[in-house]
C-alpha positions as CSV (number, residue, x, y, z in Angstrom):
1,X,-36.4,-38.7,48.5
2,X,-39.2,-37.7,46.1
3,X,-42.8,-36.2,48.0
4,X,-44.7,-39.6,46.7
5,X,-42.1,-41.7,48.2
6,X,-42.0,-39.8,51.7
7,X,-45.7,-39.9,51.5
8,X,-45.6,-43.7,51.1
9,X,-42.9,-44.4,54.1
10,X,-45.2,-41.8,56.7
11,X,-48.3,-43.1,55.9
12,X,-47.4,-46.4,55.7
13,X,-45.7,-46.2,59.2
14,X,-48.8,-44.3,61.1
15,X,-50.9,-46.7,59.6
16,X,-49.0,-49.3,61.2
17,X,-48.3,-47.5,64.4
18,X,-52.0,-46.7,64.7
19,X,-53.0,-50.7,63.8
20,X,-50.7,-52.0,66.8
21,X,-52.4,-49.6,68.8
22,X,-55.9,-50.2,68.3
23,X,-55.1,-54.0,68.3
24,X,-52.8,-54.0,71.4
25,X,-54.7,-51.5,73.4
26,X,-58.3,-50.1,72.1
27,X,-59.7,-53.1,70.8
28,X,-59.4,-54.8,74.0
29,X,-60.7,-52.1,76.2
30,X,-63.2,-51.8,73.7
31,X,-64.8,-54.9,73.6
32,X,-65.3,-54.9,77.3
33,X,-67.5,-51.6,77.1
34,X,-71.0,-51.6,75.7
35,X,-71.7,-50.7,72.3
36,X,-72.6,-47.1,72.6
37,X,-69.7,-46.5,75.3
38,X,-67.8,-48.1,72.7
39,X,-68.7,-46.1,70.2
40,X,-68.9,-42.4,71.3
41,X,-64.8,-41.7,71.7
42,X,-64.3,-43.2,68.1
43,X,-66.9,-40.9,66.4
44,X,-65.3,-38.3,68.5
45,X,-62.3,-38.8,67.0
46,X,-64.0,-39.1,63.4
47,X,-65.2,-35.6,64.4
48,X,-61.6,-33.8,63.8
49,X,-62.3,-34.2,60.1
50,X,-62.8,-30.2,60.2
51,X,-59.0,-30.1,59.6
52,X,-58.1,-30.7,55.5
53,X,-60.3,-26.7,55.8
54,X,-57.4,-25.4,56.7
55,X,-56.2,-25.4,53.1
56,X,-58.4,-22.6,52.2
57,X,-57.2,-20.1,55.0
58,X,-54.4,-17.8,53.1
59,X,-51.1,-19.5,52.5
60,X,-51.2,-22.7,53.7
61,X,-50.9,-24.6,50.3
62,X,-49.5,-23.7,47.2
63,X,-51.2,-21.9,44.5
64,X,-50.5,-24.1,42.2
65,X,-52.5,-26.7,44.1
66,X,-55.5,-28.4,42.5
67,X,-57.9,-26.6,44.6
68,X,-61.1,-28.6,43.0
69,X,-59.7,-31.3,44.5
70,X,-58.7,-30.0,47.8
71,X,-62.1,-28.4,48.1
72,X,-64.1,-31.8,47.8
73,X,-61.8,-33.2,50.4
74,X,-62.4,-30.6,52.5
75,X,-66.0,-30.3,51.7
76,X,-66.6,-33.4,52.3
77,X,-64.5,-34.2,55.5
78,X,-66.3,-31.4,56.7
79,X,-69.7,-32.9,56.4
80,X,-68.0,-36.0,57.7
81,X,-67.2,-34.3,61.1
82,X,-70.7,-33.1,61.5
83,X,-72.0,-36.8,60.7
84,X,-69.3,-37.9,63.8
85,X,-70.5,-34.7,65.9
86,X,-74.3,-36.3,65.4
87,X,-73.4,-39.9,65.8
88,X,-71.4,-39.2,68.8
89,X,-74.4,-37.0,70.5
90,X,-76.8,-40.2,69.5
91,X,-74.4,-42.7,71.0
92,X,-74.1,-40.8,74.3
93,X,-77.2,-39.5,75.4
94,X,-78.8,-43.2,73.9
95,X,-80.9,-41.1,71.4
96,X,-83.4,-44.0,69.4
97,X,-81.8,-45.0,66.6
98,X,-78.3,-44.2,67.5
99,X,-77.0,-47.8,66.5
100,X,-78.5,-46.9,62.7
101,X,-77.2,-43.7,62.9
102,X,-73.7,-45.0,63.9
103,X,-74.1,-47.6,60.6
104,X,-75.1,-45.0,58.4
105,X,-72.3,-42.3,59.6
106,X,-69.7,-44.7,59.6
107,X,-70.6,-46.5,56.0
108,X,-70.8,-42.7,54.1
109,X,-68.0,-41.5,55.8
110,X,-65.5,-44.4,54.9
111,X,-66.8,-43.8,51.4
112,X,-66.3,-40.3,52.0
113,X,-62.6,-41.2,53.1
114,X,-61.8,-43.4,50.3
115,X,-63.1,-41.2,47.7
116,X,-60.6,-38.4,49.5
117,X,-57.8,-40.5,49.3
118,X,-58.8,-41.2,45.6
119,X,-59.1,-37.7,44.8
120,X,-55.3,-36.8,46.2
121,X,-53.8,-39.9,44.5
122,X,-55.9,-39.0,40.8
123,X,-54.7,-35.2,41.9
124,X,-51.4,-35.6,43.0
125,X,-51.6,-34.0,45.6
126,X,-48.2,-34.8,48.0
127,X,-46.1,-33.1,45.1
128,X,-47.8,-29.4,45.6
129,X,-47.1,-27.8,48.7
130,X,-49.6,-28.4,51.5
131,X,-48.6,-26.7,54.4
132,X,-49.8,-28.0,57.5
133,X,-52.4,-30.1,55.8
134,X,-49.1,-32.8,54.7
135,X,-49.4,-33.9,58.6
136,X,-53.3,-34.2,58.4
137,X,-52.2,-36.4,55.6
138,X,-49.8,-38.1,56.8
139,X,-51.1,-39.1,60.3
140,X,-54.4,-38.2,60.9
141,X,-56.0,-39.7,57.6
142,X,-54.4,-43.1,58.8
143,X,-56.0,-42.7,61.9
144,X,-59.3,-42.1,60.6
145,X,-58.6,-44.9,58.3
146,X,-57.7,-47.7,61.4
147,X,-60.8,-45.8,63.5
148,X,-63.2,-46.5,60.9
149,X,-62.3,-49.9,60.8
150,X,-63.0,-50.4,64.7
151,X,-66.2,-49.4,64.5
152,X,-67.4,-51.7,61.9
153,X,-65.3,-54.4,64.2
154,X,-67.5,-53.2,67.2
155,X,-70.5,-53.1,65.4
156,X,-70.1,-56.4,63.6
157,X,-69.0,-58.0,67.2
158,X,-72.4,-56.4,68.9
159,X,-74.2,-59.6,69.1
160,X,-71.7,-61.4,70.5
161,X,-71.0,-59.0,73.1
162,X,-73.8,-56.7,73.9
């Protein structure tokens, strides 16, 4: 099986396995907290975007890597994590402005993780070898993927709910 088809069967599957979740099991217990309570464990999670940095400690991807690429991914899911950290902090000690704050984290961060996922697919970046950073791939870039979409559910349902 070639790396880009592999790469297409696991991330396709977490992505799945990780929907069914958050449908089955988070989105309901979600909607019955309020919206900051809501909130706070999802940017947590948003907040283990420190991982992809572990492609610039010695030998954990090839050298023949794009390592422009990797660094902006990194880079930038770095300042990503820090945004969660923040939002997070707002959401649970009920900080003014922590609903604005959780809007504006979440928006640049999905761009942020779209523009990631465009730079490994312009890159190529499942045919080098990654190391440990194929699994951050593979399932927690889904994950981020499905988390970001709850919170824009949650958000979006506020009104109704709150």
């Amino acid at each position: 099986m070639s790396p880009t088809t592999l790469f297409a069967v696991q991330f396709t599957f977490s992505t799945v396995l990780f929907a069914l979740v958050a449908r089955w099991y988070l989105w309901p217990a979600l909607k019955r907290l309020t919206l900051s309570s809501a909130l706070t464990p999802l940017f947590l999670v948003q907040a283990f975007r420190y991982l992809p940095s572990s492609a610039f400690a010695p030998g954990q991807v090839g050298a023949a890597l794009p390592m422009h690429a990797m660094a902006h991914i990194a880079y930038g899911d770095l300042a990503a994590a820090l945004l969660a950290l923040i939002a997070a902090l707002f959401l649970r000690y009920g900080w003014p402005g922590a609903i604005g704050v959780a809007w504006t984290v979440n928006v640049l961060t999905s761009l942020d993780w779209l523009y990631g996922g465009y730079l490994a697919a312009s890159n190529r970046l499942v045919n080098y070898p990654m190391g440990g950073n194929w699994y951050i791939v593979n399932y927690y870039v889904p994950l981020i993927g499905v988390v970001h979409v709850l919170i824009f559910a949650r958000l979006l349902s506020r009104r109704a709910i709150s």
